[in-house]
N, C-alpha and C positions, 0 to 999 in steps of 0.2 A: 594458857597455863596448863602444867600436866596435874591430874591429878595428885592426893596426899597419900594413896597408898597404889597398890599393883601388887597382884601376885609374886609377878614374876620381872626382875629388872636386869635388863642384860646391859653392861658397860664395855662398847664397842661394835660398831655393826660390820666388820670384814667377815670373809667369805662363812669365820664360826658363829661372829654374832648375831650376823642378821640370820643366818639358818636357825639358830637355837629357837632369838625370840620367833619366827614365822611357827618352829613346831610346837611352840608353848603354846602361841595362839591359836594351833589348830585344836590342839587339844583342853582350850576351854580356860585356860588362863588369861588373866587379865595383863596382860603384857607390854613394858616400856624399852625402848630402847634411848641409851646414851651416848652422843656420840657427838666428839670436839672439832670434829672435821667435817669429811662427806660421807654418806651413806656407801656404802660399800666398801670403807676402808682402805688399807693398804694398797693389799689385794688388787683392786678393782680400779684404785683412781693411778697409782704410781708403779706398781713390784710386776706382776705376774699378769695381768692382761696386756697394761701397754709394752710388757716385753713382748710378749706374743704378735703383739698387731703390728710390731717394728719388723719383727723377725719373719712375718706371714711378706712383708714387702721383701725383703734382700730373698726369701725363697725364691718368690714369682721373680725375681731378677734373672737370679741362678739359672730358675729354669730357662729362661726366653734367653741366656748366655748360651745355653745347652742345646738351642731349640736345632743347630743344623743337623744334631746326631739324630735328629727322628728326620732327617729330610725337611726341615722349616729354616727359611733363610728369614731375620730380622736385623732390622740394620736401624741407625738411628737411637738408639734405647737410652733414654738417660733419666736418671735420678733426680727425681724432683722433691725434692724431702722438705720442702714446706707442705708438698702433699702427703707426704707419708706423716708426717706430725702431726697435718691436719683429718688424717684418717685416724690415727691412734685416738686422739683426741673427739670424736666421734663414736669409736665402738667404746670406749672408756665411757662417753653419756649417755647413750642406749643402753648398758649396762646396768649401769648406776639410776637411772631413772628405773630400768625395770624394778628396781630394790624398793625405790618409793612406792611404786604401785601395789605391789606386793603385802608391803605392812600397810598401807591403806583397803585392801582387800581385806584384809585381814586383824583389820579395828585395832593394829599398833602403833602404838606414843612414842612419837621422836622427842626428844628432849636435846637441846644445840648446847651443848656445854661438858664441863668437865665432872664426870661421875667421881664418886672416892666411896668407900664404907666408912661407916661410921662405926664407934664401940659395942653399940647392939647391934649390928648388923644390917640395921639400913644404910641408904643412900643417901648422899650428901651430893647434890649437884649446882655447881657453880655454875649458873646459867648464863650464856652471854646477856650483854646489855642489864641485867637483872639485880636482883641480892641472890643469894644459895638458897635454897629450901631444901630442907628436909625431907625426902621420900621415905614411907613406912614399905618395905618388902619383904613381901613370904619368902622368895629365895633372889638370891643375887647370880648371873650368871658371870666371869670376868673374863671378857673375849679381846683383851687389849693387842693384842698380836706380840710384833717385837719391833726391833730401833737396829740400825745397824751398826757394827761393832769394827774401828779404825782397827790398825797394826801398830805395834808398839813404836812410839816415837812418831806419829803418821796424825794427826789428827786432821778429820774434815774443814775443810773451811778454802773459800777461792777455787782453785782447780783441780782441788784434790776433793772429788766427789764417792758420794756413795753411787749403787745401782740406780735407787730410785732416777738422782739427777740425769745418769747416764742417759738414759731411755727418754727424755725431756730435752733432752740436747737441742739447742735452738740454728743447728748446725753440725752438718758432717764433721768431725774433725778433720785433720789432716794427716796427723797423730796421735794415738791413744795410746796410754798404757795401761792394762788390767792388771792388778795383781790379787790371786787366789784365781785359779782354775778348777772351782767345785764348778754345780751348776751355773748358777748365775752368770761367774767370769766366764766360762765357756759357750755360754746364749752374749753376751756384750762381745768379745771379742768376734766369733763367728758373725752377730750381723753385720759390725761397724765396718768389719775387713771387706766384703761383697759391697757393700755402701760406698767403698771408696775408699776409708780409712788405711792409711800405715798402723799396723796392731802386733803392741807387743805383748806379749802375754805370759806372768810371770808364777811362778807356784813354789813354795818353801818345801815342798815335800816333792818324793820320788817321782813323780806321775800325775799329770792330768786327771780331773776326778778322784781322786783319791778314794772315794768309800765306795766306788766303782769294782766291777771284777776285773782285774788286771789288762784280761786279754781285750776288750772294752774299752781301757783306755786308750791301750795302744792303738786302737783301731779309728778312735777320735781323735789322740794325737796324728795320726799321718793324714786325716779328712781335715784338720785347721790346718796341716803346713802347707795344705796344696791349694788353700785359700789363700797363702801367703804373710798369712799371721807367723810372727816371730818367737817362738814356744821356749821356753826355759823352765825346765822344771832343777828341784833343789836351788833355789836360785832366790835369796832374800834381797828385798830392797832394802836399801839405807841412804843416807843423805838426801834426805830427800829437801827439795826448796821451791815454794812456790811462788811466782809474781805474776801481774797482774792479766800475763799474757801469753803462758807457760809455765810450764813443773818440770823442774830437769832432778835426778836422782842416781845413783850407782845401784847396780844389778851385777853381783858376781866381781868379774876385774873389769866393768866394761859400765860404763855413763851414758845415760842422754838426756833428752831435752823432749817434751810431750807437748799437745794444744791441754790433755785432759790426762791425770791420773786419777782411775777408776780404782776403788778399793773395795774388794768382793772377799771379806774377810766372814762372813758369818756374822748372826744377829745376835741378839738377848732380849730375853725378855724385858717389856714396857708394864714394869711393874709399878716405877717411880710415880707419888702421888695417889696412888692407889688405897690408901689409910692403912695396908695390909698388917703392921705393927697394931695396928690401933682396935683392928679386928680381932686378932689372936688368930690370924692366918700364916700357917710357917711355908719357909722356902727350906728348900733342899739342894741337893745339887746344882752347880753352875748358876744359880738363883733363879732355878725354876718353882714353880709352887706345886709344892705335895699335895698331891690326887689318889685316889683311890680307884677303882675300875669305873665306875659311876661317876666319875671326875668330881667326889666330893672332895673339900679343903678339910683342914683342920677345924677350921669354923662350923659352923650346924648350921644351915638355911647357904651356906656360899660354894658355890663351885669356879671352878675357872676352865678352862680351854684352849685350845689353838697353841700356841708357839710360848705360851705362860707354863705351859707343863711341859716333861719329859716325851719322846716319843720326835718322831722324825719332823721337823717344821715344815710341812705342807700344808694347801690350803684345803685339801681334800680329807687330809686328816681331823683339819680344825673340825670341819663340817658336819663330821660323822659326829665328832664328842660333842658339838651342841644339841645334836639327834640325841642324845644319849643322858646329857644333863637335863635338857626338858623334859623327856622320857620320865626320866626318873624323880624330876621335881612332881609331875604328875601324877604318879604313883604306879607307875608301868614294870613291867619287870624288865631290865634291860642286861645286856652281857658286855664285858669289856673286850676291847679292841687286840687284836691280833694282832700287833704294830709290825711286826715284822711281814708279814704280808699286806700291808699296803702298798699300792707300785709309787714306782718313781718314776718321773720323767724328764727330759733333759732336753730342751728344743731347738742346740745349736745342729748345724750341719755336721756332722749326721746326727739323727735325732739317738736318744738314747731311752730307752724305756729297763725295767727292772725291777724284780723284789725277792724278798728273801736274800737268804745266804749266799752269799759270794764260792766262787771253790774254794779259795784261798780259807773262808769264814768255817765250813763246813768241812774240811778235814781236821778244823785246830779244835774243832768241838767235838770230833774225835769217830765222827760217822763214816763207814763204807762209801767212798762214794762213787758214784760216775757221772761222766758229763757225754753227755749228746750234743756233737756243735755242727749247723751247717750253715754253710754260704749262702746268701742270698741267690749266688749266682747256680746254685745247685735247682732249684726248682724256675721252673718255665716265666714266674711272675717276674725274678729276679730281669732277666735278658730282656722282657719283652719289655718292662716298665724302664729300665733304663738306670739300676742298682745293682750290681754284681756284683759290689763290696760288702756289704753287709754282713752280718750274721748273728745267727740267734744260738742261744748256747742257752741248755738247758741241765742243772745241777740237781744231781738225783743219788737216795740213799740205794744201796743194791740189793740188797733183801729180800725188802717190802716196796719197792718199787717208788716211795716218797716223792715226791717234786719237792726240793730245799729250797730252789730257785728259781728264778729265768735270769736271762741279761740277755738284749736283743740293741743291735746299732747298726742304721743304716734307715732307710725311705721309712715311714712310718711306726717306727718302732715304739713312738710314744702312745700308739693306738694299741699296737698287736700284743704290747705286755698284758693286756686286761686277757685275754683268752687263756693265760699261763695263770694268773691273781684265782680268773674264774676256777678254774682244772682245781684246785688248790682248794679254793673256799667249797665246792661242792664234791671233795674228799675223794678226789680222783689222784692219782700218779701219772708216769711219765707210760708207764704201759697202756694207762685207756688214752692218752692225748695224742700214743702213736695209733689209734683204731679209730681214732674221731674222721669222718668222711670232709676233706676240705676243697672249697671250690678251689678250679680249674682255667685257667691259670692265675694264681693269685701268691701273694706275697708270704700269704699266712700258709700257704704249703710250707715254708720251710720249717713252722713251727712244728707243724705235725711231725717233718722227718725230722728234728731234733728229737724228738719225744722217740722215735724208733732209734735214731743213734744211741741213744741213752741204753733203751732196750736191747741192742746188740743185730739188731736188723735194719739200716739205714738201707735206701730202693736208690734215691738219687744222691750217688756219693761215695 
């Protein structure tokens, strides 16, 4: 049984929850966690790991497809996706168990049920198997994540799946249709197509990625069509029908027929059931919940986090603002999040890493700017690793030398964005990032010569 009171009570333990409560607990609060599923949440058991562990398979595919350009002949190579399922499903339990361990280090209360607030601000939690009890809490953290959001006239159900199910698939398809080319569609379409899959891939607006920097997307869009994915952009679905063995739908003047319609429309907030009326907790835009820099609510003693508040739905973002609400439950001094420099990352072939202002973003906002862009194939890493395509483009004010942005696509870009977020968070520009010494031969040379494009002295280029 958990006990009647707790400092500190977080409802949700995905990538923000469980971080919050571990730093509540570091710092001396008596701390519970809630949580109606499995430990690690979204996150960790369905969204952003098992994409990854799917997507870590169709690379090493890619690669060993690739291997005779280094002089490697492999012959034989076949797709065994009960193993790749049964790999995902694996690094998803090491995970997730590491999470248990954790809050047991760390003398925190799982509680297996449904958390809600109550009028004063405690905890009401509907405990499986149980009756509800009552929790008294000093402060509430609300780390519920989000739910994902159909297209109008589209509703989930049968073979018209969200991400989640995608990535679960008990079977390559043979056909898939994605529609929405943010992140997510762009990770579904890019591994299912290497997998084997026929992939259509569909997006109501101008361009793949869309909150991407243009020249970025173009440069993803031509890396999926040479996967053989079937790209449409401006292009809405409609008619859509599904039975029990196929979803056939119209795209533009032109119909077909899918094993799976994947719907990668963006989420909302999992606020439903949350008491949050009953609290005197308000929502604001798009129904996210009003925060303050300290991610406090309206309420006194409640905060909330992660994909419940404004600000980019990342699980890296969550992260930080649970660092930040227990901080502050604590009595810490904390500062609010930069949100605009957080990176992004984008894990289909080619990877796409990024933050800050886009060019397009940072001329309408009315700054000088310049941009430093080079090829992959411009530095030594580029040829030898076996990337050419690539490139890192770096968006800079002319003045004062500002870094506004990165945007980087191609071999590891979701790694090399952090050395641009870094440059950035420790009040550097693109002048010192062109004087930084980088090894030889490596990939992240081209950063550097971006940083000197920018500065008006590019060496390779």
């Amino acid at each position: 049984m958990p006990e009647t009171s707790y400092d500190c009570i977080v409802i949700g333990s995905g990538p923000g929850g469980y971080v919050a409560a571990i730093r509540a607990a570091q710092l001396g609060l008596k701390t519970a966690v809630v949580e109606r599923d499995k430990l690690g949440g979204r996150c960790l058991n369905y969204a952003c790991i098992p994409a990854k562990a799917v997507l870590r398979s169709a690379d090493l595919l890619t690669e060993i497809r690739e291997a005779e350009e280094f002089g490697l002949k492999v012959s034989g190579v076949e797709v065994d996706y009960a193993a790749v399922q049964a790999r995902r499903a694996k690094v998803v339990s090491t995970l997730t168990s590491g999470v248990g361990g954790l809050f047991k280090k760390d003398g925190i209360d799982v509680i297996e049920g449904n958390g809600k607030l109550t009028a004063d601000g405690d905890v009401l939690a509907d405990v499986f198997d149980a009756e509800p009890i009552a929790i008294g809490a000093g402060s509430v953290i609300l780390a519920t994540g989000s739910v994902p959001r159909s297209v109008p006239g589209v509703p989930f159900g049968g073979r018209v799946i969200g991400t989640e199910e995608a990535w679960a698939l008990p079977e390559v398809p043979a056909r898939l249709a994605v529609v929405g080319a943010g992140a997510s569609g762009a990770e579904i379409a890019s591994a299912f197509a290497r997998l084997g899959s026929e992939v259509l891939l569909l997006e109501a607006l101008d361009r793949l990625l869309p909150t991407e920097d243009a020249d970025i997307s173009r440069l993803v869009e031509r890396g999926l069509k040479r996967q053989g994915i079937g790209v449409h952009t401006s292009t809405p679905v409609a008619d859509v029908s599904s039975s029990e063995t196929s979803v056939s739908f119209s795209y533009g003047s032109e119909s077909a027929e899918v094993d799976y319609l994947v719907i990668c429309a963006g989420r909302g907030a999992d606020v439903d059931g949350l008491g949050l009326a009953e609290a005197g907790v308000e929502l604001g835009e798009r129904g996210l919940v009003q925060v303050d820099g300290a991610l406090r609510t309206s309420r006194a003693g409640v905060y909330a986090i992660g994909d419940l508040v404004p600000g980019p739905a990342l699980a890296h973002k969550a992260s930080d603002e649970g660092v930040i609400a227990a901080e502050t439950i604590a009595g810490l001094q904390t500062h609010p999040i930069a949100y605009g420099d957080i990176p992004r990352a984008t894990f289909c072939t080619p990877n796409v890493g990024s933050f800050g202002l886009t060019e397009e973003q940072a001329r309408e906002q009315g700054y000088d700017v310049v941009v430093g862009k080079v090829p992959y194939g411009a530095v030594g890493g580029g040829t030898v690793y076996g990337d050419r395509t690539g490139l890192v483009k770096v968006v800079g004010e002319a003045k004062y030398g500002e870094l506004l942005g990165g945007h980087i696509v191609g071999a590891r870009a979701t790694e090399l964005i952090q050395e641009l977020v870094n440059v950035r968070a420790l009040e550097g520009g693109f002048p010192e990032l062109a004087r930084i010494i980088h090894g030889h031969p490596t990939l992240s040379e081209a950063v550097m010569e971006a940083g000197r494009a920018a500065d008006g002295w590019l060496i390779h280029g």
